[in-house]
GURO-960754 format. One record per residue (C-alpha): residue in one letter; z, x negated, y negated. Coordinates in steps of 0.5 Angstrom, whole numbers, plus 2048, in hexadecimal, padded with zeros to 3 digits. Example, Ala and Ser with C-alpha at 12.3 -4.5 7.8 and 13.67 -1.06 7.14 Angstrom:
GURO-960754
+---------+-----+-----+-----+
: residuo :  c3 :  c1 :  c2 :
+---------+-----+-----+-----+
:       A : 810 : 7E7 : 809 :
:       S : 80E : 7E5 : 802 :
+---------+-----+-----+-----+
end
This chain:
GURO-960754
+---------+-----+-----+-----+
: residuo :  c3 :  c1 :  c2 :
+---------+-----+-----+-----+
:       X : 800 : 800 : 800 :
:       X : 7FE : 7FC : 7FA :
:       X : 802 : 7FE : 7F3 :
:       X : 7FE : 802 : 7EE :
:       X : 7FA : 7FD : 7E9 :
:       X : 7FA : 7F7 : 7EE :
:       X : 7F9 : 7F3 : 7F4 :
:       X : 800 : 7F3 : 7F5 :
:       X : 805 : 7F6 : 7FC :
:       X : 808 : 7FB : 7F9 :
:       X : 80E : 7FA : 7FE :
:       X : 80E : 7F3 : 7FB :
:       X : 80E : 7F4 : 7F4 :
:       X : 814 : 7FA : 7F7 :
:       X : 818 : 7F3 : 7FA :
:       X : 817 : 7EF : 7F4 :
:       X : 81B : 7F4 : 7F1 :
:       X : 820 : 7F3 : 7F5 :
:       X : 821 : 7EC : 7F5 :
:       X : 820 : 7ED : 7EC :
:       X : 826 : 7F2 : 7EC :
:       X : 82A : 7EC : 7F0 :
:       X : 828 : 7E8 : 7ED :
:       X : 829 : 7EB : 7E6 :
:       X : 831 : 7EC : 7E9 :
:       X : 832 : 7E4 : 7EA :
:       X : 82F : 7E3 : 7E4 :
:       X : 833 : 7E8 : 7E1 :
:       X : 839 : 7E7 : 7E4 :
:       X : 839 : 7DE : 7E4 :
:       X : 835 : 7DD : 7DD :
:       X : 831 : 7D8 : 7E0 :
:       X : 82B : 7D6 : 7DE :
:       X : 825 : 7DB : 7E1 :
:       X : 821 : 7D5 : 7E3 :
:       X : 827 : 7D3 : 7E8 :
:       X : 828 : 7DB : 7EA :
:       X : 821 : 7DA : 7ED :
:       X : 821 : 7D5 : 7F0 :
:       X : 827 : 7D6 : 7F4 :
:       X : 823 : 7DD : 7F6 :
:       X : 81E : 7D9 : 7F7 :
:       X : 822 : 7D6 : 7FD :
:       X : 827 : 7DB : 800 :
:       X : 822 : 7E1 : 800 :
:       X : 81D : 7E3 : 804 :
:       X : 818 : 7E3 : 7FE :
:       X : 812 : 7E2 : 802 :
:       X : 812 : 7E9 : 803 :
:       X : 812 : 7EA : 7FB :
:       X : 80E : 7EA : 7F6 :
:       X : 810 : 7E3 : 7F3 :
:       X : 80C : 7E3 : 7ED :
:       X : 80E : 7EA : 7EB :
:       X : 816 : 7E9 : 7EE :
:       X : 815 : 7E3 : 7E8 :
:       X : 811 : 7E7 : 7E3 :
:       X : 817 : 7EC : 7E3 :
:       X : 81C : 7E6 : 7E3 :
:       X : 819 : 7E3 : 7DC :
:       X : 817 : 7E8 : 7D9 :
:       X : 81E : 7EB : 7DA :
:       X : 821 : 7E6 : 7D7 :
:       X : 81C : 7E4 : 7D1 :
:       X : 81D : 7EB : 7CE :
:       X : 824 : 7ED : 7D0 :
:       X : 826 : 7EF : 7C9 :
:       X : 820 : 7F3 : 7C8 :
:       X : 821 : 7F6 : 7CF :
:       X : 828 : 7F8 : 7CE :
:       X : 826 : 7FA : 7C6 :
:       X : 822 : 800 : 7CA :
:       X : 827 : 802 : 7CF :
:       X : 82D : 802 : 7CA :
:       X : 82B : 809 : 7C7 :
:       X : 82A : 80C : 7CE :
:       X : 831 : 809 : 7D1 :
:       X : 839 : 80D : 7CF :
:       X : 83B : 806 : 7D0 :
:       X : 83A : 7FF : 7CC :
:       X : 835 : 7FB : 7D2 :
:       X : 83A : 7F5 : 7D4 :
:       X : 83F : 7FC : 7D7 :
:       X : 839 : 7FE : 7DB :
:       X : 83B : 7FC : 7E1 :
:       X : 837 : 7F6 : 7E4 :
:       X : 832 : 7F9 : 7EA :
:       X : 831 : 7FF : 7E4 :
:       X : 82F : 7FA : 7DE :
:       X : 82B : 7F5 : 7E3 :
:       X : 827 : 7FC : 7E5 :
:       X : 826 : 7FE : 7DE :
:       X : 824 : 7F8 : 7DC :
:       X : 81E : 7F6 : 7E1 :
:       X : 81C : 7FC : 7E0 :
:       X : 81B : 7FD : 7D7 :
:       X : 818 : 7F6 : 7D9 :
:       X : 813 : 7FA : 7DD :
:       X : 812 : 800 : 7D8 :
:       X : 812 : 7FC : 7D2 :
:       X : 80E : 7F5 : 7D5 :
:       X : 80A : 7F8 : 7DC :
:       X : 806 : 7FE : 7D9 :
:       X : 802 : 7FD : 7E0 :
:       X : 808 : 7FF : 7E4 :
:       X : 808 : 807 : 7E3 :
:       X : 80F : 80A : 7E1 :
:       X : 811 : 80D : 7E6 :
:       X : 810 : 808 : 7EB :
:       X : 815 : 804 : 7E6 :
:       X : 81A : 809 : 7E6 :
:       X : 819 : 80B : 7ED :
:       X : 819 : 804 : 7EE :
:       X : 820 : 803 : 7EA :
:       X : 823 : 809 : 7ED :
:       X : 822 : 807 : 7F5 :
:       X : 825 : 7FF : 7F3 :
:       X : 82B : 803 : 7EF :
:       X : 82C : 807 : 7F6 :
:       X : 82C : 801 : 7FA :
:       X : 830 : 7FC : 7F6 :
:       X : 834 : 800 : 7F1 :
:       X : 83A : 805 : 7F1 :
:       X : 839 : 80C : 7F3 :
:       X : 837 : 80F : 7EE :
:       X : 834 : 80A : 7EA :
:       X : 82D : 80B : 7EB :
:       X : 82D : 812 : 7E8 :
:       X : 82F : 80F : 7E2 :
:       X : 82B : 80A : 7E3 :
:       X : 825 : 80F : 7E4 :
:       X : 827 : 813 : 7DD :
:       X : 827 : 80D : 7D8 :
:       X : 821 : 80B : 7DA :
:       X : 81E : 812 : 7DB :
:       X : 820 : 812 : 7D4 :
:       X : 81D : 80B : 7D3 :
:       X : 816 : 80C : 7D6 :
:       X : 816 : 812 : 7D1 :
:       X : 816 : 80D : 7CB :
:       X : 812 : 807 : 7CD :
:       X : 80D : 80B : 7D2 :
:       X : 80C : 812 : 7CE :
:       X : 805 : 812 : 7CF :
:       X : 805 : 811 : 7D6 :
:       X : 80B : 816 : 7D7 :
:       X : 808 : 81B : 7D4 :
:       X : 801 : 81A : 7D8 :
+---------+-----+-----+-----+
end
């Protein structure tokens, strides 16, 4: 099954994710330098089964822009972004880094996509908040290709 608008497994893209969303915790979590969080991914996970260049593209592009990204997810959010909890925060993050930067990834694969890792990863009940923050958000940054 290839992912709309490229060449690229749909499944790996998904596990790419999930490695990004752990990834994005450790680095949440340690402060170390995002070069070193890959790296260490790169070698105690089963990356070959990922889509590494997208697994990296959501790592970088999330730490280049974590100021604009929290900046957009602020108004959608009843709590200041540290006091989102960290599953919740790496989710939210990668996926208004998708909707703001990755115009060929549809929204609702974005958010479909932060709801699932959220359900595997976070608290009980985290992916829906997730889900309602970023619905909100999609609306924002995707307005047309929501209302289409």
């Amino acid at each position: 099954m290839a992912a709309q608008g490229s060449g690229i497994d749909a499944s790996a893209r998904s596990r790419a994710r999930r490695r990004a969303l752990q990834a994005l915790y450790a680095w949440q979590i340690s402060g170390s330098h995002m070069n070193a969080v890959i790296e260490q991914f790169r070698h105690e996970q089963d990356m070959e089964v990922a889509d590494l260049e997208y697994f990296e593209d959501l790592l970088h592009g999330v730490e280049a822009n974590v100021e604009q990204l929290d900046a957009s997810l602020r108004p959608h959010l009843d709590r200041e972004v540290a006091q989102v909890d960290p599953i919740e925060r790496a989710a939210l993050r990668l996926a208004a880094y998708e909707l703001a930067h990755r115009p060929d990834v549809p929204y609702r694969v974005v958010i479909n996509e932060a709801i699932e890792v959220t359900k595997r990863f976070g608290a009980d009940h985290g992916h829906s908040y997730v889900n309602g923050v970023l619905d909100k958000l999609a609306a924002q940054l995707r307005a047309v290709e929501k209302r289409g």
